[in-house]
C-alpha positions in Angstrom: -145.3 -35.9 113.1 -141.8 -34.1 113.7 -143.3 -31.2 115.4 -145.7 -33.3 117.8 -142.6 -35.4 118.8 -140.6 -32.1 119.0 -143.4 -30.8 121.6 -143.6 -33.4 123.7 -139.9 -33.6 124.1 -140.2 -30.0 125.3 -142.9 -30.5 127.7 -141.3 -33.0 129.3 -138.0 -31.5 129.3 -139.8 -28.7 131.1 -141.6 -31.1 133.4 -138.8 -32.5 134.4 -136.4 -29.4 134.8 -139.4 -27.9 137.2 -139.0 -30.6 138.9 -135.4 -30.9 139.6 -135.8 -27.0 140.3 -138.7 -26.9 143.2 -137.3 -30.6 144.6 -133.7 -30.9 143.9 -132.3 -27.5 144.2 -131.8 -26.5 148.0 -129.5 -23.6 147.4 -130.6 -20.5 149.6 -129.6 -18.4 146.6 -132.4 -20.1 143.7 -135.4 -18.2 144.8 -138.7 -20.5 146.2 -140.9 -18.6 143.5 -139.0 -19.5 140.6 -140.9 -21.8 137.5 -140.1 -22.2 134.3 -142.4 -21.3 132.0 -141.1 -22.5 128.1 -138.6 -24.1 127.0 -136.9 -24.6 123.1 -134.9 -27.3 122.2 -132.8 -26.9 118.9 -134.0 -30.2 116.5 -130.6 -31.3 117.1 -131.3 -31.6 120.8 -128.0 -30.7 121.0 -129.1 -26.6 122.6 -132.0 -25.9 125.2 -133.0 -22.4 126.3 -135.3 -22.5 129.6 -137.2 -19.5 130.4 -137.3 -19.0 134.0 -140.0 -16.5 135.8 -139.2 -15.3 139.1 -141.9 -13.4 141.4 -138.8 -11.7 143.6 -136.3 -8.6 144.0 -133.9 -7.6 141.2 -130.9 -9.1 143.5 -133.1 -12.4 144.0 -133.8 -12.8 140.1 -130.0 -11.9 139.2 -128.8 -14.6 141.6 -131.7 -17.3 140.9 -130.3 -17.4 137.2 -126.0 -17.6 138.2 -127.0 -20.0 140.8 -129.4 -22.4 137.9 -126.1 -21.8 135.0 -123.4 -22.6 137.9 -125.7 -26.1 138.2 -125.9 -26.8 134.7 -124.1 -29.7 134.8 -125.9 -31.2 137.8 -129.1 -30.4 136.6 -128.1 -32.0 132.8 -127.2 -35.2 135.1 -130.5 -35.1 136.8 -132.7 -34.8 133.3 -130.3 -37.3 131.5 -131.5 -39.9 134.4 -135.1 -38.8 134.7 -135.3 -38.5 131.2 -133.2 -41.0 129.4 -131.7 -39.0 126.8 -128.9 -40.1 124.5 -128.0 -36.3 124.2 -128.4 -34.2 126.8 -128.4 -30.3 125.3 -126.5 -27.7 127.1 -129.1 -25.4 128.6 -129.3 -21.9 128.8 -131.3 -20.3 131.7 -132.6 -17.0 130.3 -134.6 -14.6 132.9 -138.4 -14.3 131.4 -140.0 -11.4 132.0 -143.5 -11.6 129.9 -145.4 -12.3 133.3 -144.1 -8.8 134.7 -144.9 -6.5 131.2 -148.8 -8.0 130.8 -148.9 -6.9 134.5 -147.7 -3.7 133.5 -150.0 -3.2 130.6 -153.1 -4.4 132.3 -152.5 -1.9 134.8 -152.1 0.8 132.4 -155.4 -0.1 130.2 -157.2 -0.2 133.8 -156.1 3.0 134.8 -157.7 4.2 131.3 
């Protein structure tokens, strides 16, 4: 029971923090093709890493992920009133780059 509560926490928390992203977010610096893709809350729910793909330049992707940690606390403020937490976790945006690499290796088993 733990673990399906757990999950749906998560996928709402990633729901929401899409959300707040694509909608909320107007800074010229948070690039338009940014998603997240997973996110992992601690059981606590006191620590929340969100894995963020970005379909941009190096300098884009590097800026994207400042720009999202500088607006931690706005963001928390957002989810805390979408969400209704008690606790709202400090988050941690962390570049993901899976997306990229199974490019890379599908291209390399087709050119075999």
């Amino acid at each position: 029971m733990y673990k399906d509560r757990m999950s749906g926490i998560q996928a709402e928390f990633k729901r929401t923090l899409s959300e707040i992203i694509k909608n909320d977010i107007k800074d010229p610096r948070v690039s338009e093709m940014a998603s997240v893709t997973h996110v992992e809350l601690t059981r606590d729910l006191k620590y929340a890493k969100a894995f963020i793909s970005i379909f941009d330049s190096e300098k884009m992707k590097k800026s994207t992920i400042e720009t999202l940690t500088h607006a931690e606390h706005f963001i928390k403020n957002e989810i805390g009133h979408r969400m209704r937490m008690r606790r709202l976790p400090e988050i941690t945006f962390l570049l993901d780059t899976s997306i990229e690499y199974s490019n890379k290796i599908s291209e390399m088993l087709k050119k075999v």
